[in-house]
N, C-alpha and C positions, 0 to 999 in steps of 0.2 A: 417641533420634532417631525420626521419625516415618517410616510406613511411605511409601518414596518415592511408591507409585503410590495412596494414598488420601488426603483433605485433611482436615485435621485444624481444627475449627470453636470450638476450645477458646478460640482469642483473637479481637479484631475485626478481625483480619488473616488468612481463611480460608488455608492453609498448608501443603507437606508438605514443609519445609526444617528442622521442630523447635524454630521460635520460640515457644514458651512454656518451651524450657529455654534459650533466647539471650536473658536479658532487657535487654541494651544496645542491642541492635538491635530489639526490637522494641520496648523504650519509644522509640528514635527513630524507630521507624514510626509508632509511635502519638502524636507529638507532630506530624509530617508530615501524617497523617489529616485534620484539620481543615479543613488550608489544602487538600488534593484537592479535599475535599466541597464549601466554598466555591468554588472552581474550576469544580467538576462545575454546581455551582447556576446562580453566575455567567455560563459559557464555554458549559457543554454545551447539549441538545438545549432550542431554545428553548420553553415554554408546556408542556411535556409533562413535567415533573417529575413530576406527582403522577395520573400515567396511568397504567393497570397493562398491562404490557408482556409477551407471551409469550415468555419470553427463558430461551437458554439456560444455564446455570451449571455450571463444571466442578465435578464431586467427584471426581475422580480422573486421573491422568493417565495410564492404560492407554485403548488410542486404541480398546477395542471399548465403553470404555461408561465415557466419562468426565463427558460432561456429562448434566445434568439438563434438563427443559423445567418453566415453571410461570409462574404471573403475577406480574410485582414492579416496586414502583415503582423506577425507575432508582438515585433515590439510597442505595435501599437493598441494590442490588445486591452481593452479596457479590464484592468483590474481592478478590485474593488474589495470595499468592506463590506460585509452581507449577515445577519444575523437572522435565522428565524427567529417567525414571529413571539412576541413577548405570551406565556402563558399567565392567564390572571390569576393573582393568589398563590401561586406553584408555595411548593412548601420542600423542602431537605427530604430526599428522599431516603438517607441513609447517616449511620453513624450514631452518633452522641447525642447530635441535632435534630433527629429526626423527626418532620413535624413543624418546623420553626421557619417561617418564614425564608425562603432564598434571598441570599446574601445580592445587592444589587453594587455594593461595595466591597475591597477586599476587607476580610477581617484579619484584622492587624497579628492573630497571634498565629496563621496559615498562608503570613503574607509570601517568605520564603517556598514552604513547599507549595506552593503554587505556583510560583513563578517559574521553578524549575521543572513541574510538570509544564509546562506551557512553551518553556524553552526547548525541552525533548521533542516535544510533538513539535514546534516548529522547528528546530535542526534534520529533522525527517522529509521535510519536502522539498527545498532547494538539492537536499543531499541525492533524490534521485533523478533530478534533474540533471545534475552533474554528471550520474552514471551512463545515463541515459543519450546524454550530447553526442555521440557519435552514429547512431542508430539510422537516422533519416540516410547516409548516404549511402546502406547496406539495405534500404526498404522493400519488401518483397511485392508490394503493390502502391499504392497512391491511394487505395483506400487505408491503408495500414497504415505508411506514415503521415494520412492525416489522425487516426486514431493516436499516435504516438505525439501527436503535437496538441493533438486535446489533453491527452492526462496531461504533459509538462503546462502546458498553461493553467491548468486547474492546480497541479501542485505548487506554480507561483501564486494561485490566489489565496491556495491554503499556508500561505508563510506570511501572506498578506493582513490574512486574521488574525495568525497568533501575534504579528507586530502590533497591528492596532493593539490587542488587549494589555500589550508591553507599552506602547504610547500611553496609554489613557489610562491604565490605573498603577502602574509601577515605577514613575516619574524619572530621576534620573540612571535609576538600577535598571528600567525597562528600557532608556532609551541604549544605553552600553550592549545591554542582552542584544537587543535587534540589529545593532552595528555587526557584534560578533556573530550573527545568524549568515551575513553576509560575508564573516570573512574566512569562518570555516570552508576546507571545501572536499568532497568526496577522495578517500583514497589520499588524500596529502600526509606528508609526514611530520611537518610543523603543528599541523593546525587541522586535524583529521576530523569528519564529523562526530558525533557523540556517542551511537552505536552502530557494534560491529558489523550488520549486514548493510549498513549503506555506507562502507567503508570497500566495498566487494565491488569490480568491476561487473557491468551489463555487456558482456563480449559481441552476442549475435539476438539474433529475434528470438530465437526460443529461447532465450535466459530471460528476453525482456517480457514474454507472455509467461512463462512462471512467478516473474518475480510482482507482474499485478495480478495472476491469480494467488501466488502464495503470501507474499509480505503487503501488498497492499490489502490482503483479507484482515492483514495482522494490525494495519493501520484501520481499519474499519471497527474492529472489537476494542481499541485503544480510545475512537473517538466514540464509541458507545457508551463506552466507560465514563468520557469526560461527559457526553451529553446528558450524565445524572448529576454533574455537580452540584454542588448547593449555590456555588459562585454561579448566578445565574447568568451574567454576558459570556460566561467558557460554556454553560451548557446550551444556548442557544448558540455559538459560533459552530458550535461541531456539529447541531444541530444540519445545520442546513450546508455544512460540507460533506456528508453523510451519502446527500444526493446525489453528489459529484463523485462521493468516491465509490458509488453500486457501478458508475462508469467504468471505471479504472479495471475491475474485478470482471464486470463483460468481457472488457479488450483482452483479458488473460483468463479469460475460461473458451471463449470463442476459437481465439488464437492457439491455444492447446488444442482444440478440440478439429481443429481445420489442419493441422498437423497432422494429425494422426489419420483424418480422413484418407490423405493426399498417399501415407504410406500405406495402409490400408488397400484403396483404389490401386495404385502403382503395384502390391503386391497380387493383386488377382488377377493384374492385366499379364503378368508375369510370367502366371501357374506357378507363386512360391505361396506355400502352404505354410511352413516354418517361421516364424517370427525370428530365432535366433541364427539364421542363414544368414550372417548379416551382410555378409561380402558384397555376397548379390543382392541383397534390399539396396544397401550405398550404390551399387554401381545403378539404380536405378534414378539416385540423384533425389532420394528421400534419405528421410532421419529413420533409423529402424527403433521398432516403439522398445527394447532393452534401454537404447542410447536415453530416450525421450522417460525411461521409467528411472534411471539417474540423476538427470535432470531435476525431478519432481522431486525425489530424495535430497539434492542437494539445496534446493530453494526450501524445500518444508520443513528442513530443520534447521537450514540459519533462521529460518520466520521463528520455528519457534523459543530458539534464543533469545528472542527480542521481548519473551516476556518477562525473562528475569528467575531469579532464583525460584521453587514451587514454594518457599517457606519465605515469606519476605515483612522483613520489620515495616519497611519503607511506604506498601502496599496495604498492612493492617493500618496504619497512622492514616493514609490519605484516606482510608474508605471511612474509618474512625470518626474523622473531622470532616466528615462528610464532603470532601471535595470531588470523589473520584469514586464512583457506584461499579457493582459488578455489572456484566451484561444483561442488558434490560430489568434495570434493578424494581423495577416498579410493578412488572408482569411477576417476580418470585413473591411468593407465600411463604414467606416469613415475618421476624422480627424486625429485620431492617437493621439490624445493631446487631446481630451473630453472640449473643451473650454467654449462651451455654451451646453453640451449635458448633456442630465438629465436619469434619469432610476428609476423605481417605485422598493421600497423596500418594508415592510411590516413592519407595527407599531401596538403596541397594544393602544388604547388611549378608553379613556370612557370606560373601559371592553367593547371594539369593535377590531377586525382586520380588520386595514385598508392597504390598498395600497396607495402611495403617492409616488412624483415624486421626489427625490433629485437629486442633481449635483452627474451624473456619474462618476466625478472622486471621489468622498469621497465613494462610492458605487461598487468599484471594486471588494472586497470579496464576495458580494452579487452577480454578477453578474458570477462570477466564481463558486460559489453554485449555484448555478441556470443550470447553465452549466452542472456540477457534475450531479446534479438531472435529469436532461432529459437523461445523458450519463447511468448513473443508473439505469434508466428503463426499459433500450435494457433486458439486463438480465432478470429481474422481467419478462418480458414479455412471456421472452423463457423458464422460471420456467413456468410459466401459459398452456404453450403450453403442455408440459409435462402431466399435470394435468388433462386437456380438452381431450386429448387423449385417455386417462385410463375411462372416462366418469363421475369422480368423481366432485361433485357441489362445487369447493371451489377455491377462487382464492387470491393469493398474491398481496402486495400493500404498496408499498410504505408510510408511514405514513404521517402525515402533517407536513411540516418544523417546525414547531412550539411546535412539542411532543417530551417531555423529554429534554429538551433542557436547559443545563449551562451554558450557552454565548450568550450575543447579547440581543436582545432584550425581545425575549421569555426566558430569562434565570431566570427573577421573576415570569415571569407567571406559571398555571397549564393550560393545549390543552390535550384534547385527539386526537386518529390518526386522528378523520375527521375532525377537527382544530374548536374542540368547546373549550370555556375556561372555566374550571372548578373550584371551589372553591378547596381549600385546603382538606377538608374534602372529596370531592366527591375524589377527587385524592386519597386520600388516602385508600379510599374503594375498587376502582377500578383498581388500578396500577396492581394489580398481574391477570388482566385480557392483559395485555398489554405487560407486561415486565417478564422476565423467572421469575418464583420463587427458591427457594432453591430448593424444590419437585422436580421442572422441573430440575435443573442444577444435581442435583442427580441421578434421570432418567437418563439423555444423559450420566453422566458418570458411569453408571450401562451396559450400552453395551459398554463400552472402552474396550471391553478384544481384544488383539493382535491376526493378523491372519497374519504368516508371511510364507506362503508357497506359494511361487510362483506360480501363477493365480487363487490365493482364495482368495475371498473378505468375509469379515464382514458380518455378514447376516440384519443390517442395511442400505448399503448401494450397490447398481447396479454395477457392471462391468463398467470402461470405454467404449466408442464405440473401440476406436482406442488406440492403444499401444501407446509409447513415440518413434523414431526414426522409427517406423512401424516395433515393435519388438510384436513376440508373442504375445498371451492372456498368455502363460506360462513361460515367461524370467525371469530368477532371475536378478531385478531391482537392486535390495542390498546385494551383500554374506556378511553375517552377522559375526563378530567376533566382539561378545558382550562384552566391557569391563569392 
């Protein structure tokens, strides 16, 4: 077996799971390969295949000094299978099971809902790669669209994982799954991905730093979730993707927050005091922070679509069977099995929002939203700080769980963001107060034009503080050979 926390390069599948002595599995990794790369060619980042990209690559999965930096062209990016390390003894942290040993096999009567959780979480990462593909030729800087080509390699590594665990324990049902992983594709209409926000176009940069600070947070509290499992190779895979994805959430908390600098700056060099002047904010060739506070509205409630119903059969059974723990199941002071514990959800009833108490186990997506939403704010807050600083009177906010909402409860109803309920009609007058319009999505991609000269940024958005590897303000992040 190979050392868990170093990766071992001996086969085309970089590894510390000991696949050159599993040769079943990794000749079906290697028969899989093909159709990636094709994928990767096809799907991934458009023109910029054969760019050399300063990207990072793990060698090891000890988190003081796992990855490598170096130049490489994307397709040859070594991707890999990467598990953290094996914990001794771990035990079922939640459910029916709690206590009993983790499962190092599947158990045969959670063989299905397993696999389909496993399927979800990987139909989620080629799917934003997909979205993502057109980005780099609209890039605001060369530090940026090397940041934009670290998350898409890192979310092909994360599709990387959930195929291994579809190779190697779910035999011919897991090899069809990972084929169809490859043949879904964002936005299609035959063969669309699984869910509805990575089904959503990535138009410009600010959709794309929303959507890893707001849906990739939502992919973060998902793999926390799985990193409790009782199936212990799913809770160490998400384990040490985990690390990869605090990246992702950087790139779109920074990326907000250098936005808003830039109109901020722009608007005092201006003498406009006003945030909603916005005529003149645009004609300064900035995003005015109303357009950028829609924005945020519209990424934070598709993300929180993506939890699912607040009352969910499907979500009491996985945590149940212990496959699928709330967030940081291990750190809460309970029972671990929710037997008589209850938790207040939120119902519409008599055109009123109320709060009301249900059994905590039918209530676990809600409660993991709930989680999301406080973890969510950290950010929102440090956008606000930004803002406060500049001396400008206007502050960001998270909207009501309840606005703009397809699923769940609120999914019949109209809410505006301060969680009134509106009739149909008032909705409809008001929405494009709320939500980008065409105008607006026009606007933001009216400054898409490319700025790829090594320490120049877009006149949209602020400088990073600090380089990538504590390289220059002037490094060429991507030497460009456009194809």
């Amino acid at each position: 077996m190979t050392d868990s926390m170093s990766v071992a390069y001996d086969t085309l599948i970089p590894n510390n799971v000991g696949l050159s002595s599993d040769k079943r599995v990794l000749k079906a990794l290697e028969r899989w390969h093909p159709g990636y790369i094709n994928w990767w060619n096809g799907m991934g980042p458009e023109g910029f295949q054969e760019s050399l990209v300063y990207l990072r690559t793990a060698i090891g999965v000890d988190p003081k000094g796992w990855a490598k930096f170096d130049y490489v062209k994307m397709p040859e990016y070594r991707w890999g299978v990467l598990l953290a390390p094996q914990v001794e003894d771990r035990r079922i942290p939640c459910g029916e099971h709690v206590g009993e040993p983790a499962w190092q096999e599947v158990p045969g009567e959670y063989r299905a809902m397993l696999r389909r959780l496993i399927v979800i979480q990987g139909d989620t990462e080629p799917a934003s790669v997909e979205q993502q593909r057109h980005l780099g030729k609209t890039a605001p800087s060369l530090y940026d669209m090397r940041n934009l080509f670290q998350v898409n390699v890192e979310e092909g590594r994360h599709l990387w994982a959930m195929v291994y665990l579809l190779h190697k324990y779910f035999g011919a049902d897991g090899r069809d799954e990972a084929d169809d992983l490859l043949r879904r594709q964002s936005g299609s209409e035959e063969a669309p991905r699984m869910l509805g926000a990575f089904n959503e176009s990535t138009p410009d940069w600010l959709s794309f730093f929303m959507f890893t600070y707001f849906t990739d947070r939502d992919g973060k509290m998902q793999l926390e979730s799985l990193a409790q499992s009782g199936f212990d190779p799913l809770s160490r895979t998400c384990r040490f993707m985990l690390t990869e994805e605090a990246h992702h959430m950087f790139v779109g908390e920074t990326g907000v927050g250098r936005v808003i600098q830039r109109t901020c700056e722009a608007m005092k060099e201006a003498g406009i005091e006003d945030p909603y002047d916005i005529d003149r904010i645009r004609d300064l060739g900035v995003i005015d922070l109303p357009t950028i506070q829609k924005k945020l509205n519209l990424h934070y409630t598709l993300s929180l679509d993506l939890f699912g119903s607040e009352i969910s059969t499907n979500a009491a059974n996985a945590f149940n069977a212990g496959i699928k723990g709330r967030y940081q199941e291990v750190k809460i002071a309970d029972d671990h099995r929710l037997t008589n514990a209850t938790y207040p959800v939120v119902q519409v009833v008599d055109g009123k929002i109320i709060r009301t108490e249900v059994p905590a186990l039918s209530a676990i997506n809600m409660r993991l939203r709930d989680d999301y939403t406080n973890d969510a704010a950290g950010g929102v807050g440090r956008w606000n700080t930004i803002i406060e600083k500049t001396g400008i009177k206007f502050e960001m906010k998270l909207p009501h769980g309840g606005f703009h909402r397809q699923i769940g409860v609120f999914g019949a109803v109209k809410i505006d963001p301060d969680g009134n309920l509106l009739t149909e009609a008032e909705w409809q007058a008001r929405k494009n107060e709320w939500l980008p319009t065409k105008a607006d999505g026009d606007f933001i991609q009216s400054l898409m034009k490319p700025q790829w000269e090594p320490g120049k940024y877009a006149g949209w958005i602020a400088p990073p503080r600090v380089g990538i590897d504590n390289k220059p303000g002037d490094f060429e992040y991507v030497q460009l050979h456009m194809a």
